[in-house]
N, C-alpha and C positions, 0 to 999 in steps of 0.2 A: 537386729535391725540392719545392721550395714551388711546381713548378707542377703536380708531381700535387697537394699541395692544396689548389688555388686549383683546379684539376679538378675534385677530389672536394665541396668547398663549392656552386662551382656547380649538383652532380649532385645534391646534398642541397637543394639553394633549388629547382632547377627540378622535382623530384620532390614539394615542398612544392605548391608553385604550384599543378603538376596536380592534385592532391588539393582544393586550395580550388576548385578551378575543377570538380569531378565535385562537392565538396558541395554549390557555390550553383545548380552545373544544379542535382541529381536531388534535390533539398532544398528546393523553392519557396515563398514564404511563402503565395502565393494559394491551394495544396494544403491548408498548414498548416491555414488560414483554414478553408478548406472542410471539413475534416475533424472541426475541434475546434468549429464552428458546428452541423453537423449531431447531434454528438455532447452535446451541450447545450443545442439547443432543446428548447422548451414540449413540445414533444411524445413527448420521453422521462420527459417528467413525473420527473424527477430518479435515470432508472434506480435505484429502489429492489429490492435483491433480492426475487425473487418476484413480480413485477408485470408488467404486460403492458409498460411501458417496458423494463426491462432486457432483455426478451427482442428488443426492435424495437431496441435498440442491439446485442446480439449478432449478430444480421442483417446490420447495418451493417457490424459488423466480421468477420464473416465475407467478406461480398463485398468488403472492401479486402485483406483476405489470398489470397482468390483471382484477385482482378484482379494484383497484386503478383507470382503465382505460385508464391506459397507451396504445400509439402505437407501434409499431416495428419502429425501422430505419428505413430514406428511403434505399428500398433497399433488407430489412429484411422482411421476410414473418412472422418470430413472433419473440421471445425476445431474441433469441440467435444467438451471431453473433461467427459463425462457422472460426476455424483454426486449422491449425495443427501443429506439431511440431516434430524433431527425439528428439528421448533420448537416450543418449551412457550410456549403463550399464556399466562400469567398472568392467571384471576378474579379472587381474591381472597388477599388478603395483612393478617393479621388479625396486631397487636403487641401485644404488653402488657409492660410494664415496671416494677418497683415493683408490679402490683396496678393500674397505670394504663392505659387502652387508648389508645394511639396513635392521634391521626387515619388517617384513608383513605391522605390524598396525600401524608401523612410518611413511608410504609414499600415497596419495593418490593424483589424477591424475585426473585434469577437461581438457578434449579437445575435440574442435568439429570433431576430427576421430577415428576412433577404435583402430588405432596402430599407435604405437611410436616405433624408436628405436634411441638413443641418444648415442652414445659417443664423450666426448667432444667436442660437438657439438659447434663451433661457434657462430652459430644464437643463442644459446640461451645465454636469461641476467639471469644472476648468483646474486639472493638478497636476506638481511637478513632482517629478524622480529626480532628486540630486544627487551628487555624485556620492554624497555621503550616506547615502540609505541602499539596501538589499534589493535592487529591480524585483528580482525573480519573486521572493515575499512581498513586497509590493504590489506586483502584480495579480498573486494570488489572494490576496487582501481585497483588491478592487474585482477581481469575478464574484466575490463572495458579495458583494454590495446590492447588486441588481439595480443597478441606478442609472442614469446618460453619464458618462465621462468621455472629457478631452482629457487622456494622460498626455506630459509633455515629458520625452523621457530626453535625460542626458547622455549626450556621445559617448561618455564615460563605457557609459553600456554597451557601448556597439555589437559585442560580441554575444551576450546572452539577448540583446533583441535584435538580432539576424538568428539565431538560433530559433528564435520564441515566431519569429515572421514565418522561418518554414514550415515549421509543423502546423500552423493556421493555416497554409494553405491547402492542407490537407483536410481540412474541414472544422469547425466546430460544433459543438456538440450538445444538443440541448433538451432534456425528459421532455421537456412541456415549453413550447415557446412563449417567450417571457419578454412581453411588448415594453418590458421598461428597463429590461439588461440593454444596454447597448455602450459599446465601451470603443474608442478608437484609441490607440496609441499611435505619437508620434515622435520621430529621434528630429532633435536639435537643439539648438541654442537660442532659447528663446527668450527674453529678457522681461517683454512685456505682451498680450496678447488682445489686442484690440477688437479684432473682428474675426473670425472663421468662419467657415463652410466645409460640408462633408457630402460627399455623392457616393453611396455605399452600395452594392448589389450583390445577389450570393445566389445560387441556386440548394433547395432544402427535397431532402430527400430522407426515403424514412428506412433504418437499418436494423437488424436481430442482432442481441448478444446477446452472453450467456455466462452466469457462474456456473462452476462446477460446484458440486456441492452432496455430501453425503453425510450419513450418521451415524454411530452406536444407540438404540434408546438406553435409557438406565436401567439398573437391575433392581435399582428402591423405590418401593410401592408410593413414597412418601416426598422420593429427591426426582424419581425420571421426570417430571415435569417440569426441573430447571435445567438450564442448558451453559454446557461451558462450549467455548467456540473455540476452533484453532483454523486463522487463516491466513493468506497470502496474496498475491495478486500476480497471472501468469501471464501477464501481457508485457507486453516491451514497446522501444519505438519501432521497429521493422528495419525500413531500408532507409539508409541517409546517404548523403552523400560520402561519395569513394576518399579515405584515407588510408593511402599506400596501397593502393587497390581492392581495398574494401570498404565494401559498403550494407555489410549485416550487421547492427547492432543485438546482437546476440543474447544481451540482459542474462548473463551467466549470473551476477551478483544479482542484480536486479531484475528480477525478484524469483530467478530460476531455483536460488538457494533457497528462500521462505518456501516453495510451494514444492519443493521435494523435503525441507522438514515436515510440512502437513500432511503428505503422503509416510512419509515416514513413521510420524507420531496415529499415524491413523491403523499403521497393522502392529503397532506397539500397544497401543490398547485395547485394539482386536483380539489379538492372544492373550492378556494379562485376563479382559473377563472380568473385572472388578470392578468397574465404573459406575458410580451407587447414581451419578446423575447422567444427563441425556448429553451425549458429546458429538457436537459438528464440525464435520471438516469441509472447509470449503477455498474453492481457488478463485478468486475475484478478477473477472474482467475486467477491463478500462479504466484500470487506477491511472495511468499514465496522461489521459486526459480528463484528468477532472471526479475520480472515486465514483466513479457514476458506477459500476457492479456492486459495492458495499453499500451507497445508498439507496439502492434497491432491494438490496437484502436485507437489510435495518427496516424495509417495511414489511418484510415479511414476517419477521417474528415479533412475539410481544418485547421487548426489550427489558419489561418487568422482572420477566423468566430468565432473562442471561446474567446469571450470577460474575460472570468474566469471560475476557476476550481474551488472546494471545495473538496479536498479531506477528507475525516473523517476515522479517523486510532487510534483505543484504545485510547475508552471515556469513558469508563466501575470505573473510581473511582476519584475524586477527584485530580487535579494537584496540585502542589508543593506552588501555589499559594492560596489554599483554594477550599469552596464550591464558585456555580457561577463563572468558572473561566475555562479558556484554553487556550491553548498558538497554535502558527502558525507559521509553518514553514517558513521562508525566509521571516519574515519581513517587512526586511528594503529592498528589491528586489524591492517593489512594492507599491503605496497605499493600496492593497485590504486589509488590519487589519484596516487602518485608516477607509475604508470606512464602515465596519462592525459595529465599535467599533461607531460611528457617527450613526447607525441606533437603536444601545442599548442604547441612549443617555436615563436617566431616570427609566432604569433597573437596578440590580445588579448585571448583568454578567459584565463580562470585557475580553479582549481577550488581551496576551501577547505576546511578542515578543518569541520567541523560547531560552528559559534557557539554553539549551545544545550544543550549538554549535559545540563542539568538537565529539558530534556523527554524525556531517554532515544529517541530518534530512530531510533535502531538498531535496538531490538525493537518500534517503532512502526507500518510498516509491512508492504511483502509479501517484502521480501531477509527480514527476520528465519524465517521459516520455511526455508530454505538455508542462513542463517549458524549457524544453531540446528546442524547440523549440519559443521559446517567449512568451509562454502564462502564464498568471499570476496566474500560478496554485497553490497552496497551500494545504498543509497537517494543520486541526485543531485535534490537540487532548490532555489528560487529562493526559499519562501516564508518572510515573516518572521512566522517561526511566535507570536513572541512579541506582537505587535503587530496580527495581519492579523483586522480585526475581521468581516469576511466569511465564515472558516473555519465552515463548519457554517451557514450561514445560507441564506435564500432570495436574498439578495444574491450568492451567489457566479455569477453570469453573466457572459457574453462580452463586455459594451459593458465590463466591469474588466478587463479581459486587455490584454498589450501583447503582441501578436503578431509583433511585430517581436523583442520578448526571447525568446519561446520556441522564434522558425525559427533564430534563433543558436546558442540552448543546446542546439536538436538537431543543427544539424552541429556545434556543439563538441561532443558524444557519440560522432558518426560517427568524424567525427578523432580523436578521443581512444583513440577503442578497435581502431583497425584493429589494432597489433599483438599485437592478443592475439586477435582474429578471426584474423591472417593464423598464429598458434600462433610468432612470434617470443616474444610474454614471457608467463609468467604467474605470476599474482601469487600473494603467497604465501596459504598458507591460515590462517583465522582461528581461533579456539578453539574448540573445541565449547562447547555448552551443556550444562552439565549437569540433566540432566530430576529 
């Protein structure tokens, strides 16, 4: 008896081996390199949705999913799955408070119609941002509402709502105009609010965008009709304003590293050939405004079918927990970390629970639009979200990357999820969301 054991240990170490040794071939950091390099130079000018970069990195990554050997969706005649979207430019956003007119650059205005006119409006909820609550989760909080809001935000904020002012100027963003989203933010000190008025105007315009998006079918007669996902989102903010004389926001971590794992983990699978279920890889548009590429792709498959997500979201350096090491959003939602961290049994990666709770991480990125729905999606990534004074900046470039940490954290992904590629486990499902 203990030498069938001492058989089977062996069968189980040498069958490990072979696997480390198919990740470090078809997994090379100098691909890495090349991938996440190209995908974050000057010349993507910060893949901003809507821009002549974003589309020159769609290109990009279309020809790595067909060098790869990927197929289109069913459905899809090739790797881009076509939608569109309006965008209300915002003119003018006119405050009054008290009987008092708000500055210019004190008030900005996200709604899905072009004109407002408010005074003391009933419908609308009248609420404040105190100094001691999260603006930017706040903020994100109240888009998800679809209601009339006067937010009254605290000076506290100045810096994340001048930040938050810019990017609205550039348009906001809406699938389907939505006559009862309309939300104005305003910065002061405001103690009591008696009376308002709001005079709002936008010009709407209707724009294409596009996931990238490709697949393996399965090899089982029995599993190809369930689908494991592996994605990322290839957009950034583009151009900002000039710090130190620059003004590319480059999104090297964000999210240039996820969507060169997905390419990566896309001709890893390609060669290996064993994939008993249906695996999609895809690069998600317009997370940066609002997941609008993932919640359009959540309507395009049954969700029923998607046994697990893998979302990969800035793995560009080292997490909080060391080298070898990255944390997963929502946990305790689901097995899928147990089942990962079970398949690195004998490695030095390890996968953690998500450190940051209080950034809400889970409905942060592009899994939340599939978990929204039950599926046991999850975001893995390195960055320490709390600290990383790069995020969102023109600073976030490739000379900050340890590229050495992110060709790790993508074969620990490879490793980690074969059995549930190969339809041995699958994890359990999460909660819906309630809409």
């Amino acid at each position: 008896m203990m030498k069938q054991y001492i058989a089977a240990f062996a069968l189980i170490v040498a069958s490990a081996q072979l696997q480390a040794q198919n990740v470090n071939k078809y997994i090379q950091q100098s691909d890495v390199e090349r991938i996440i390099k190209t995908l974050s130079a000057d010349d993507m000018e910060g893949r901003a949705t809507f821009t002549p970069g974003i589309e020159k990195a769609a290109k990009f990554i279309e020809a790595e999913f067909k060098q790869a050997g990927l197929v289109p969706l069913r459905g899809n005649k090739g790797f881009r799955q076509n939608f569109s979207l309006t965008r209300i430019k915002p003119t003018k956003t006119m405050v009054s408070i008290n009987g008092k007119v708000m500055p210019a650059d004190s008030a900005f205005t996200v709604s899905g119609l072009p004109v407002l006119n408010w005074t003391n409006n009933s419908d609308v909820q009248i609420v404040k941002v105190s100094a001691d609550k999260n603006f930017e989760i706040e903020y994100r909080t109240y888009l998800r509402t679809g209601k009339k809001m006067l937010v009254l935000v605290d000076p506290h904020f100045s810096a994340a709502f001048n930040r938050l002012n810019e990017r609205i100027k550039s348009g906001v963003i809406s699938q389907q105009v939505n006559k009862e989203r309309a939300i104005v933010f305003v910065q002061g000190d405001f103690s009591e609010v008696k009376s308002f008025s709001v005079a709002y105007t936008g010009t709407a315009e209707e724009f294409p965008l596009f996931n990238i998006a490709g697949m393996i079918p399965g090899r089982s007669k029995k599993a190809k009709a369930e689908y494991v996902i592996f994605g990322g989102h290839y957009d950034h903010l583009g151009i900002l304003k000039p710090m130190q004389g620059d003004s590319i926001a480059n999104g090297a971590d964000d999210d240039a590293s996820g969507t060169t794992a997905v390419i990566s983990l896309a001709k890893y699978y390609k060669k290996l050939k064993n994939n008993s279920r249906t695996l999609i890889f895809v690069a998600f548009t317009a997370e940066e405004i609002g997941e609008y590429g993932s919640a359009y792709f959540a309507k395009q498959v049954n969700a029923d079918k998607v046994v697990a997500m893998f979302n990969i979201e800035m793995i560009g350096k080292a997490s909080k927990f060391g080298v070898n090491s990255a944390f997963i959003t929502g946990f305790e939602r689901s097995d899928f970390g147990k089942i990962l961290q079970r398949n690195l049994a004998g490695t030095p990666f390890k996968f953690y629970p998500d450190p940051y709770p209080e950034q809400n991480l889970f409905y942060r990125s592009d899994n939340a639009s599939l978990a929204k729905l039950g599926v046991p999606a999850h975001t893995i990534s390195t960055d320490q979200i709390d600290t990383d004074q790069l995020y969102h900046t023109v600073k976030d470039e490739f000379s900050t990357l340890d590229v050495g940490n992110i060709t790790s954290t993508i074969r620990a992904i490879a490793l980690s999820s074969r059995s549930i590629v190969s339809g041995k486990d699958t994890p359990k499902r999460v909660g819906k969301l309630e809409q």
